[in-house]
VEXVEXLUM-635058 format. One record per atom (N, C-alpha, C, CB): chain; residue number from 1; x, y negated, z negated. Coordinates in Angstrom, 2 decimals. Glycine has a CB too. Layout:
! VEXVEXLUM-635058
("A" NUM (X Y Z))
...
This chain:
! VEXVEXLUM-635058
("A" 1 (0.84 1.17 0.00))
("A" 1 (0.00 0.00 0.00))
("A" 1 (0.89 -1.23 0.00))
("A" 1 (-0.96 0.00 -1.21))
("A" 2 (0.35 -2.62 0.45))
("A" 2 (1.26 -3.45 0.58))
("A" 2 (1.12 -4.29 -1.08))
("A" 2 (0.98 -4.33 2.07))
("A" 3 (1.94 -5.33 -1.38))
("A" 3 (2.14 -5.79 -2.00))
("A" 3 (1.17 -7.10 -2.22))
("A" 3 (3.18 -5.71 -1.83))
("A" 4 (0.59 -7.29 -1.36))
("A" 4 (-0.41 -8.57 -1.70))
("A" 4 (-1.70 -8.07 -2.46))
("A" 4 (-0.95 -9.36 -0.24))
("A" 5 (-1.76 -9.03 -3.04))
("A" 5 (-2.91 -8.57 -4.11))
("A" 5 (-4.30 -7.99 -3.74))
("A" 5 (-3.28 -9.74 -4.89))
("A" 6 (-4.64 -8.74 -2.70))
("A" 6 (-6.33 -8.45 -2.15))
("A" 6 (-6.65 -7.81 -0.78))
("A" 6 (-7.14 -9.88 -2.00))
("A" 7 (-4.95 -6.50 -0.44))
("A" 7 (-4.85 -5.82 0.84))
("A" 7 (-5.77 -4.38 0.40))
("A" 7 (-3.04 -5.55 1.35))
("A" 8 (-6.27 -4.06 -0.65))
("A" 8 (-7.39 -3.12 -1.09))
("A" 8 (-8.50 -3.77 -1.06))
("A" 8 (-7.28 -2.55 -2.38))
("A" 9 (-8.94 -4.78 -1.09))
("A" 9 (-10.10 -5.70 -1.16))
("A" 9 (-10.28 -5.69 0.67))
("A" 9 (-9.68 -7.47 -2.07))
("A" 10 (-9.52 -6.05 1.25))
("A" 10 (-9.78 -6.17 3.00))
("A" 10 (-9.65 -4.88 3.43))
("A" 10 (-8.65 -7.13 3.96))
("A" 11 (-8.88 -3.85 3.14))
("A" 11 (-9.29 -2.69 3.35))
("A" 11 (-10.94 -1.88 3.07))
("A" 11 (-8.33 -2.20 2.69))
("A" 12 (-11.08 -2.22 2.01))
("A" 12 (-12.83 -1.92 1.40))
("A" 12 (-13.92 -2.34 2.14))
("A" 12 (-13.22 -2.65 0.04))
("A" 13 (-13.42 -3.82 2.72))
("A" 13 (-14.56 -4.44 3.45))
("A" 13 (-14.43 -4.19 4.73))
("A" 13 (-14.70 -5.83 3.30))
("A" 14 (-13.09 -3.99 5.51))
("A" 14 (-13.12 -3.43 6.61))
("A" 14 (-13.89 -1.94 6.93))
("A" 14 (-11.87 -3.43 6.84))
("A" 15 (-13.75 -1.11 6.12))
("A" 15 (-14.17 0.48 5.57))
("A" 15 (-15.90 -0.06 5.71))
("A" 15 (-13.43 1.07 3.45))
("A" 16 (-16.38 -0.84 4.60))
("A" 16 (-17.64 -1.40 4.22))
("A" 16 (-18.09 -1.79 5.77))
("A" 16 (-17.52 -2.76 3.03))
("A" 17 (-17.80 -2.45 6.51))
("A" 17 (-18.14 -2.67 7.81))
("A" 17 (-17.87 -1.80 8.95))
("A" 17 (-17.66 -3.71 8.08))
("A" 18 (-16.90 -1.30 8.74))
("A" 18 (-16.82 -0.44 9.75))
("A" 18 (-17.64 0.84 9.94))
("A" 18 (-15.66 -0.14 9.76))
("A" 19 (-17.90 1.59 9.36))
("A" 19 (-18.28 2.49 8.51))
("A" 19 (-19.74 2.66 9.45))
("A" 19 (-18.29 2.00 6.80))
("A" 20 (-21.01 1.66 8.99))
("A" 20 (-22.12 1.75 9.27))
("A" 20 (-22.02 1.70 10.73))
("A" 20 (-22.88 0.89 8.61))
("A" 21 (-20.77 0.67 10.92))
("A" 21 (-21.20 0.51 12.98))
("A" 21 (-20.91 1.62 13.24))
("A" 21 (-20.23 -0.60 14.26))
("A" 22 (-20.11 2.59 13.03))
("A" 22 (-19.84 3.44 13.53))
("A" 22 (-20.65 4.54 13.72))
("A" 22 (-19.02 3.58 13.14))
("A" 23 (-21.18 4.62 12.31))
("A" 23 (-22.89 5.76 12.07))
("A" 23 (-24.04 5.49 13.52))
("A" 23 (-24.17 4.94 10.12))
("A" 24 (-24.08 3.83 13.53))
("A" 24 (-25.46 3.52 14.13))
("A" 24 (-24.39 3.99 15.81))
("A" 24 (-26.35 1.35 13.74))
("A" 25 (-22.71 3.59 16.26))
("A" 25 (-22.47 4.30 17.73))
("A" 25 (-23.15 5.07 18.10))
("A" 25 (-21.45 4.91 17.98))
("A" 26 (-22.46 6.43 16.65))
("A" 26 (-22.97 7.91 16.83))
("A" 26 (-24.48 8.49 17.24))
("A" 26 (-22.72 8.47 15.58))
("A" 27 (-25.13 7.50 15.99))
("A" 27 (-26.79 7.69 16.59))
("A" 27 (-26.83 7.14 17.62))
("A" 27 (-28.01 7.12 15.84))
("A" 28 (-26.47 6.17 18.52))
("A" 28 (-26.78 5.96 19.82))
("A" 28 (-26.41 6.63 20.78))
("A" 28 (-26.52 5.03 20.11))
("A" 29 (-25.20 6.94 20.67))
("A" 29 (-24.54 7.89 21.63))
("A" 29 (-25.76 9.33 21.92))
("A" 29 (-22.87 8.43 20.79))
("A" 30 (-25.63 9.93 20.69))
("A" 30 (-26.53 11.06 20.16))
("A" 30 (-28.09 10.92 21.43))
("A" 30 (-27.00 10.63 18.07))
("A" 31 (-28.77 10.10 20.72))
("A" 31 (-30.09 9.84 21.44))
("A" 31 (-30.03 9.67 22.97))
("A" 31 (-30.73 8.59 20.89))
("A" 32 (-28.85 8.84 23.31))
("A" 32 (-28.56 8.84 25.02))
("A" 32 (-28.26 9.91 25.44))
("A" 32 (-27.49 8.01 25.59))
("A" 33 (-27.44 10.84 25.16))
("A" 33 (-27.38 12.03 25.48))
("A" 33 (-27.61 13.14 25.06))
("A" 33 (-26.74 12.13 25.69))
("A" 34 (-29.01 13.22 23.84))
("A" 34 (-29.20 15.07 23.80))
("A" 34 (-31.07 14.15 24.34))
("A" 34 (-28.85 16.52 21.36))
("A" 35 (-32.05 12.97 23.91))
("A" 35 (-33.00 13.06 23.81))
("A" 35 (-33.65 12.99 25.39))
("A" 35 (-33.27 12.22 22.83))
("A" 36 (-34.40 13.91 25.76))
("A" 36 (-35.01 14.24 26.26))
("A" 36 (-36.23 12.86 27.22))
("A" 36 (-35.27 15.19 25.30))
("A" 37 (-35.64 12.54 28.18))
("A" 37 (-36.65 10.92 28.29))
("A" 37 (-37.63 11.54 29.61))
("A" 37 (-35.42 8.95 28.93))
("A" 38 (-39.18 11.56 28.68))
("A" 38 (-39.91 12.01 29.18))
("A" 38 (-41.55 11.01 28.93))
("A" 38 (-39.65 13.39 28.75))
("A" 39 (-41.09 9.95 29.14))
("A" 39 (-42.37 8.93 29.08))
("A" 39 (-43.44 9.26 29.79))
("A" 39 (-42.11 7.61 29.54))
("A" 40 (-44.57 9.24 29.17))
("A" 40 (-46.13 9.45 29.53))
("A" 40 (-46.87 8.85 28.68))
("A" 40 (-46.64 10.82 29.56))
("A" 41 (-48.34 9.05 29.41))
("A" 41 (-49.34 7.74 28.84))
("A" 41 (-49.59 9.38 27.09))
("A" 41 (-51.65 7.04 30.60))
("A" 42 (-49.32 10.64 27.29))
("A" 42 (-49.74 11.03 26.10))
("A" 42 (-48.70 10.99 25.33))
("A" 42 (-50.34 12.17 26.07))
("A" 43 (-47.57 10.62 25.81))
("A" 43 (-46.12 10.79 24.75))
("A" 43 (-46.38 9.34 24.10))
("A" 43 (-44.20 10.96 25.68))
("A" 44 (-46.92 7.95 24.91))
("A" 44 (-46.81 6.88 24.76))
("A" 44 (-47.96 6.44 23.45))
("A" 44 (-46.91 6.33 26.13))
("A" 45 (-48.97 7.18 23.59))
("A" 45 (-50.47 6.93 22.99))
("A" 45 (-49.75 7.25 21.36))
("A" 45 (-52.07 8.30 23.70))
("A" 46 (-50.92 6.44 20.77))
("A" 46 (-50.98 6.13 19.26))
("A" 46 (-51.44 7.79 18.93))
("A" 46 (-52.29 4.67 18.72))
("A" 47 (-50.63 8.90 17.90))
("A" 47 (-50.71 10.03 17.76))
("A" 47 (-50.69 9.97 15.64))
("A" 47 (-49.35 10.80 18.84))
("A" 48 (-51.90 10.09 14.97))
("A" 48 (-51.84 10.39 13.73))
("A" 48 (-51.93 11.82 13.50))
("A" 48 (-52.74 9.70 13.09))
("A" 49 (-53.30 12.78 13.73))
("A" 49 (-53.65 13.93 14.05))
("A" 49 (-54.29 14.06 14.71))
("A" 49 (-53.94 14.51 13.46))
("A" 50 (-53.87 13.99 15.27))
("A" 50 (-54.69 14.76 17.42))
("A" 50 (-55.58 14.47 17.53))
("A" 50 (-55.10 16.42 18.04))
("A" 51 (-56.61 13.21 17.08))
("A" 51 (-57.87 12.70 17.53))
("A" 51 (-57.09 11.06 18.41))
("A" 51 (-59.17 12.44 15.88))
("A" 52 (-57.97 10.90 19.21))
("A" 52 (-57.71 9.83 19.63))
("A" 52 (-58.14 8.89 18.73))
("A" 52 (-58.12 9.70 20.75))
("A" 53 (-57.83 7.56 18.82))
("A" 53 (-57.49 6.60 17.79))
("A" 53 (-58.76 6.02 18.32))
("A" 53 (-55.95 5.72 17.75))
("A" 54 (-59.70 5.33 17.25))
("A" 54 (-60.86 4.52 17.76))
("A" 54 (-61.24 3.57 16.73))
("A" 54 (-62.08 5.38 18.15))
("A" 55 (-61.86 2.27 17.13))
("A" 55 (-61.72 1.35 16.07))
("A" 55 (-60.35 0.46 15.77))
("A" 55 (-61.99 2.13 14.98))
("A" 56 (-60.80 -0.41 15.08))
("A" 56 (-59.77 -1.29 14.63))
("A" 56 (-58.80 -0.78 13.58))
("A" 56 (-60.37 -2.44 14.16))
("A" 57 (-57.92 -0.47 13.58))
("A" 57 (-56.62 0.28 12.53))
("A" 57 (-56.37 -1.15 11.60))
("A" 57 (-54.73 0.92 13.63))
("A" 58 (-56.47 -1.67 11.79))
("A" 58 (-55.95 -3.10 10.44))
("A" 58 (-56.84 -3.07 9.46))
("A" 58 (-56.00 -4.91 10.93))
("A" 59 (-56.40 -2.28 8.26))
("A" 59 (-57.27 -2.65 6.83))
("A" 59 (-56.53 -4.11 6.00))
("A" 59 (-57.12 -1.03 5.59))
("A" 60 (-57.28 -4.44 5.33))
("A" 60 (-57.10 -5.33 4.93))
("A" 60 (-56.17 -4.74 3.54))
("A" 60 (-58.37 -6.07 4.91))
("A" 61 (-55.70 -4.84 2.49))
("A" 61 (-55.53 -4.84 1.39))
("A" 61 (-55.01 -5.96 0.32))
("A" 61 (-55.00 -4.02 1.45))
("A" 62 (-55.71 -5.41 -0.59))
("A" 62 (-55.58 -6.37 -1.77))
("A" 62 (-54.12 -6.95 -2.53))
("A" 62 (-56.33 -5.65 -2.80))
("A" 63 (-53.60 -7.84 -2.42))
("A" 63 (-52.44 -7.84 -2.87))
("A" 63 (-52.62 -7.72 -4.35))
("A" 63 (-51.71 -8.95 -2.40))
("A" 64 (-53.71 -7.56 -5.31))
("A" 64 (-53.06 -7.32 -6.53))
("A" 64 (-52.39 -6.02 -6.57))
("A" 64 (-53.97 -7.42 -7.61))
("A" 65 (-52.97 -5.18 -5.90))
("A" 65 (-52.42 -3.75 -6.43))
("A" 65 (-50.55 -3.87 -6.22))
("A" 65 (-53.26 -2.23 -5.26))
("A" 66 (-50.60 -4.30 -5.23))
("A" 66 (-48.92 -4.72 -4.88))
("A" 66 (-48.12 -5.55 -6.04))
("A" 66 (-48.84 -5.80 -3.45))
("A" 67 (-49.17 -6.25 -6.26))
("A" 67 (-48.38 -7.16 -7.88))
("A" 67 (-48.48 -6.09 -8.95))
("A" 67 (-49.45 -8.86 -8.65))
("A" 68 (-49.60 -5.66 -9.29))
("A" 68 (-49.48 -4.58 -10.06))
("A" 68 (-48.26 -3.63 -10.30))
("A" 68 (-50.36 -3.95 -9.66))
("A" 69 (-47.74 -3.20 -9.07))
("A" 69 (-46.85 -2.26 -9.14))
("A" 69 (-45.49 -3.08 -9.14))
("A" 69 (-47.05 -1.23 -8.00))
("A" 70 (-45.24 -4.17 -8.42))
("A" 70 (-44.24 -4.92 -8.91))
("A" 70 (-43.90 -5.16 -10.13))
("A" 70 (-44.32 -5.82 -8.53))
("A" 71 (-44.46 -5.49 -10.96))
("A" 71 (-45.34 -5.93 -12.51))
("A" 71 (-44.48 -4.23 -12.97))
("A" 71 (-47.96 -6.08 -12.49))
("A" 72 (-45.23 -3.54 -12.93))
("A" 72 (-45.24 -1.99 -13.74))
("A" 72 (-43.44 -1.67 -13.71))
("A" 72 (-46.39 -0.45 -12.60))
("A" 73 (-43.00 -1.84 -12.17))
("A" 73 (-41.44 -1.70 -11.92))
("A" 73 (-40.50 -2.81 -12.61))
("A" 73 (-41.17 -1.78 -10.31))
("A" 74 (-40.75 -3.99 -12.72))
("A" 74 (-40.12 -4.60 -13.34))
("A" 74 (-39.85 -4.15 -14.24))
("A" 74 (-40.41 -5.43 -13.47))
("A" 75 (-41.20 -4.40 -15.17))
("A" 75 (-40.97 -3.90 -16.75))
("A" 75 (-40.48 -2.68 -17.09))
("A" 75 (-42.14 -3.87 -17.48))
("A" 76 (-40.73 -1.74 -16.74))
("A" 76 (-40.25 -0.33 -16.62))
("A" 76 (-38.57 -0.75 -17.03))
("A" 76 (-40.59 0.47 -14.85))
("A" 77 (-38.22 -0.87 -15.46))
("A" 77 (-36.92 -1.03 -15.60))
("A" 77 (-35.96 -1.62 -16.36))
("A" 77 (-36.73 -1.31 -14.91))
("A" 78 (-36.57 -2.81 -17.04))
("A" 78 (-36.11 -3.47 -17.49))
("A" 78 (-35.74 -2.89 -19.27))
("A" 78 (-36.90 -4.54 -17.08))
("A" 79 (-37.40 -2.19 -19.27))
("A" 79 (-37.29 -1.58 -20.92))
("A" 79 (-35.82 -0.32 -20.91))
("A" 79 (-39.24 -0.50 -21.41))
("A" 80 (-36.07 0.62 -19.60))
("A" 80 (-34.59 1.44 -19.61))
("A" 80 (-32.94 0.75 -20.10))
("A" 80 (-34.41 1.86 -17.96))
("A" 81 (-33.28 -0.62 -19.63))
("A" 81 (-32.20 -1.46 -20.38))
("A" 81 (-31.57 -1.20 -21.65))
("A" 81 (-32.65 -2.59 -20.59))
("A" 82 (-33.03 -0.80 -22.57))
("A" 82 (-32.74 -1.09 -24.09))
("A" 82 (-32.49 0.51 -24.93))
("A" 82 (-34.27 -2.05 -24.80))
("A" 83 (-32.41 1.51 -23.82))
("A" 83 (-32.36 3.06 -24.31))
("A" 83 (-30.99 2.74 -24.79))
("A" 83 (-32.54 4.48 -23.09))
("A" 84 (-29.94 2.82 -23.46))
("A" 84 (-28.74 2.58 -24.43))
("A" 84 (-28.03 1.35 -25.57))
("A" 84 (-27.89 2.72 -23.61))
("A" 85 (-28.69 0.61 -25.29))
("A" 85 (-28.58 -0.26 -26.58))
("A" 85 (-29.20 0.40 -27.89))
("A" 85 (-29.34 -1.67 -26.34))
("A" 86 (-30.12 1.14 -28.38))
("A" 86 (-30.68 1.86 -29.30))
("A" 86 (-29.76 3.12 -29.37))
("A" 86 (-32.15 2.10 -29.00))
("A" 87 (-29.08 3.41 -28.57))
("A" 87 (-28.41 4.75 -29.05))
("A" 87 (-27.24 4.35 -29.00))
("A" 87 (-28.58 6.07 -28.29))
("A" 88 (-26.39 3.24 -29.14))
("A" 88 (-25.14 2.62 -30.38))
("A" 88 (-25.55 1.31 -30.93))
("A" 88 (-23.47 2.29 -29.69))
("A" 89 (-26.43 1.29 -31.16))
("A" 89 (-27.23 0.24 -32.17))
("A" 89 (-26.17 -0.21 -33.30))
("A" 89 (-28.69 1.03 -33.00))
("A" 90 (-25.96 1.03 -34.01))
("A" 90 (-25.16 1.05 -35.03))
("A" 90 (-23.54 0.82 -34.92))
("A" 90 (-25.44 2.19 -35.54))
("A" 91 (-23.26 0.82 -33.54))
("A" 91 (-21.65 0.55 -33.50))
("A" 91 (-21.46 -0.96 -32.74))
("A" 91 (-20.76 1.93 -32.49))
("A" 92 (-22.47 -1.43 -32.42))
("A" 92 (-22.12 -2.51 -31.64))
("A" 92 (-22.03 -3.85 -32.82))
("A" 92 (-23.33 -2.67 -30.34))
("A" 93 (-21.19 -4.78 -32.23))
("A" 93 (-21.08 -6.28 -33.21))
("A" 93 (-22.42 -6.87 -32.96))
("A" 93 (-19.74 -7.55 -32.70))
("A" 94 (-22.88 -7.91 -34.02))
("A" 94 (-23.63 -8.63 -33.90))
("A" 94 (-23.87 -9.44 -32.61))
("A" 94 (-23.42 -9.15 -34.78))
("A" 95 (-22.79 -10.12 -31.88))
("A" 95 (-23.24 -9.96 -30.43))
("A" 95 (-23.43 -9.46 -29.68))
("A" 95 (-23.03 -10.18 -29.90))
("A" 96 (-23.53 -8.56 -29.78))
("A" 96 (-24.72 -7.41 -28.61))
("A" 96 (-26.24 -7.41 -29.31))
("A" 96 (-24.09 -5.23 -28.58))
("A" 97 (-26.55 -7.81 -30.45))
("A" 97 (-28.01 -7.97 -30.89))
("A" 97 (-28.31 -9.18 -30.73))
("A" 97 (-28.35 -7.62 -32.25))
("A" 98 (-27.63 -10.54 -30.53))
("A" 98 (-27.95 -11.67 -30.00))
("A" 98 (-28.41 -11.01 -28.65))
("A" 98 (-26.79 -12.78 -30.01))
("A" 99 (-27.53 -10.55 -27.57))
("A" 99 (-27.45 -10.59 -26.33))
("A" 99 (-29.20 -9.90 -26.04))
("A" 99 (-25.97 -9.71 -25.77))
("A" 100 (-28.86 -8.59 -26.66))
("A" 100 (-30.53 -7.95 -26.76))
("A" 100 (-31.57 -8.66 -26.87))
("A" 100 (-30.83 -7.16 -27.84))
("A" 101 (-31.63 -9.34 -28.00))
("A" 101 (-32.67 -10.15 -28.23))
("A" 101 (-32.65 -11.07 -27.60))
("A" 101 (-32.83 -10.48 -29.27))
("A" 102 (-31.76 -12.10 -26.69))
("A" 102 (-32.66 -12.53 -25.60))
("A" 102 (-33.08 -12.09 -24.40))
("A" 102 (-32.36 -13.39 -25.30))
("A" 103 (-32.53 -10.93 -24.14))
("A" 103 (-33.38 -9.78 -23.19))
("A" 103 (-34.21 -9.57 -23.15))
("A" 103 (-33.33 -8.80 -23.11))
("A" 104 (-34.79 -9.25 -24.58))
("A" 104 (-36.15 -9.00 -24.94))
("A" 104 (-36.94 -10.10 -24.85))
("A" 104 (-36.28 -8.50 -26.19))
("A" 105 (-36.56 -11.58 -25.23))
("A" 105 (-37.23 -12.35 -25.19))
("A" 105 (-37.15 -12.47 -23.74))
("A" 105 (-37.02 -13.29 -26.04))
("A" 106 (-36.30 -12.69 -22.85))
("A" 106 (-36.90 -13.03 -21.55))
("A" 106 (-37.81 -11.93 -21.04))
("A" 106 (-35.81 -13.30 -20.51))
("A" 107 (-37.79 -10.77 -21.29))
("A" 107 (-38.55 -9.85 -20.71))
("A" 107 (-40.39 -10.40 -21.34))
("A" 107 (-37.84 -8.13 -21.28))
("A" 108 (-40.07 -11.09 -22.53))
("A" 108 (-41.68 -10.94 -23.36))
("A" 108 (-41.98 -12.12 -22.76))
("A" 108 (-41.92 -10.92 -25.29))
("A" 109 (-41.24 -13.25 -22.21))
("A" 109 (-41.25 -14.60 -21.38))
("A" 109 (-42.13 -14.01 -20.23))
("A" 109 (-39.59 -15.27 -20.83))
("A" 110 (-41.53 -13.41 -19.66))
("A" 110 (-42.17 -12.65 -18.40))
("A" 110 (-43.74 -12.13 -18.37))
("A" 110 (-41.32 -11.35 -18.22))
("A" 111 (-43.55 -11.12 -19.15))
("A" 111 (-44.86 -10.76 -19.45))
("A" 111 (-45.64 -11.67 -20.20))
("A" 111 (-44.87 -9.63 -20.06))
("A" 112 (-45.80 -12.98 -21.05))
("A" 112 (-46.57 -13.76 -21.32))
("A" 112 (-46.94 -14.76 -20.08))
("A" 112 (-46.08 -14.28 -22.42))
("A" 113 (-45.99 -14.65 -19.48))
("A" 113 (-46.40 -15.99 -17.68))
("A" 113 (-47.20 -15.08 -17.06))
("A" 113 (-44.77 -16.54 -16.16))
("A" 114 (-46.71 -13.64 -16.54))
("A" 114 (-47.74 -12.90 -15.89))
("A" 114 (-49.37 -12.85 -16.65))
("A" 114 (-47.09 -11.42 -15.78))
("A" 115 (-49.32 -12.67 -17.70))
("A" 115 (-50.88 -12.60 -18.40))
("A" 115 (-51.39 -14.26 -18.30))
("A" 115 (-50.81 -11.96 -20.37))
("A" 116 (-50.55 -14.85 -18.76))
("A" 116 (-51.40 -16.59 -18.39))
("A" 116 (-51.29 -16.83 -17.04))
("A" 116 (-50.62 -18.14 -19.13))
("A" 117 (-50.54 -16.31 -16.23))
("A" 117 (-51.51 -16.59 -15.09))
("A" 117 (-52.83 -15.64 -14.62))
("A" 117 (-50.65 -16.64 -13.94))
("A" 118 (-53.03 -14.69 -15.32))
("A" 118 (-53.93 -13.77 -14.76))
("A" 118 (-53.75 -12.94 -14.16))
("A" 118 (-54.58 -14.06 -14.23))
("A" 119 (-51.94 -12.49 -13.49))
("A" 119 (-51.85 -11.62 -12.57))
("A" 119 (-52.18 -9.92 -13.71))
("A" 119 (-50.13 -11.92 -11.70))
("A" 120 (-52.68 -10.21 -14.81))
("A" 120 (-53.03 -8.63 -15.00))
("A" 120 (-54.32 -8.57 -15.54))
("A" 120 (-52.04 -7.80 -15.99))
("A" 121 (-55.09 -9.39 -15.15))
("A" 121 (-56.65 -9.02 -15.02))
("A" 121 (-57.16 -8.42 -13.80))
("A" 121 (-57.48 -10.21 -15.17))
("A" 122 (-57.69 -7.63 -13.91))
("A" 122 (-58.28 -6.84 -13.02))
("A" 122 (-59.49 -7.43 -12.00))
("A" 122 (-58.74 -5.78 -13.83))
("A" 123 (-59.16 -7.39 -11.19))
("A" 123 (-60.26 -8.39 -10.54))
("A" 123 (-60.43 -7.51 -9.26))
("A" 123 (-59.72 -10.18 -10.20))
């Protein structure tokens, strides 16, 4: 390796970039030469299970359910935060229970803005 400090750092990102172009060549290459190009109006047609498609396909949906689950993943994740903090509770300095506790408080920040605005009433 060379002697400059950040020749593992440009190596990583070269690797980091190079890497994917090279995946997406391969899949191109791949598809140009094994897939089969056989365009038709039945290869072309909208195919769910073998009925033809009728009606308008655009449902509408509700964005709470989408907040909902945003909402549920946040918090979730966020509480996994505090497993390992509870299982060295007892070895950590007093600043790591500052640090916790405003975790917790921003997390309870969170969930008090979501309920005053209403995003968890059911509507």
């Amino acid at each position: 390796m060379s002697d400059h400090p950040y020749a593992f750092l440009a190596l990583f990102l070269g690797v980091a970039i190079a890497f994917p172009l090279i995946m997406l060549g391969v899949a191109q290459l791949w598809v140009h030469f094994f897939q089969a190009a056989k365009p038709g109006a039945l290869k072309n047609s909208t195919y769910e299970c073998g009925l033809a498609a009728t009606g308008d396909s655009w449902i509408q949906f509700k964005a709470h359910y989408y907040l909902y689950a945003i909402l549920f993943l946040v918090f979730d994740v966020e509480i996994l935060f505090l497993l390992p903090f509870a299982v060295a509770f007892t070895s950590l300095p007093a600043g790591a229970l500052f640090a916790m506790l405003a975790f917790i408080f921003l997390l309870a920040e969170g969930l008090v803005w979501a309920w005053a605005r209403g995003h968890l009433a059911w509507k």
